[in-house]
Steps between C-alpha positions, in 0.01 A plus 500: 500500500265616234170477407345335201244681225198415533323249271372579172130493469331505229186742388150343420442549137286826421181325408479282792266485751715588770663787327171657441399486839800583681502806248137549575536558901852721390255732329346586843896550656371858658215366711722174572857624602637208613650265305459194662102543541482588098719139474236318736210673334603401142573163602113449639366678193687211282315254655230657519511513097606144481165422681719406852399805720285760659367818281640800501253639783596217760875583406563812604389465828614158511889562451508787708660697305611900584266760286572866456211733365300217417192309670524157423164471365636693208763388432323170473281658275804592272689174517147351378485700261886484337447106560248489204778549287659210576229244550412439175 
């Protein structure tokens, strides 16, 4: 018995909204260690950008994510802030 490779996936195109933001929250990957709350945190910032969510100061308390050397207040203030760059 053997197990089969996992399925390809394939990247979002550099310029996309979804790379930018998922790149965005990976900026921040020494106050958010875990990967899985950087995943969940990008996710809610793409909708927030497609005009579907919360803002970044209701998200970070919102998806509970794990912080380290960080309040969340600033780092709200810094995803704000980087955000600018894509909302155009």
């Amino acid at each position: 018995m053997s197990t089969l490779p996992p399925p390809a996936t394939e990247k979002f195109p550099h310029s996309s909204i979804e790379k930018q933001c998922y790149d965005l929250v990976d900026k921040f990957k020494e106050f958010i260690p875990i990967t899985n709350d950087r995943n969940r945190l990008g996710f809610n910032l793409v909708k927030f950008v497609q005009g579907e969510g919360d803002a970044p100061e209701i998200l970070v308390k919102s998806t509970k994510i794990k912080l380290e050397g960080i309040s969340h207040k600033d780092l709200a203030v810094k995803l704000s802030e980087e955000l600018k760059s894509i909302i155009k």
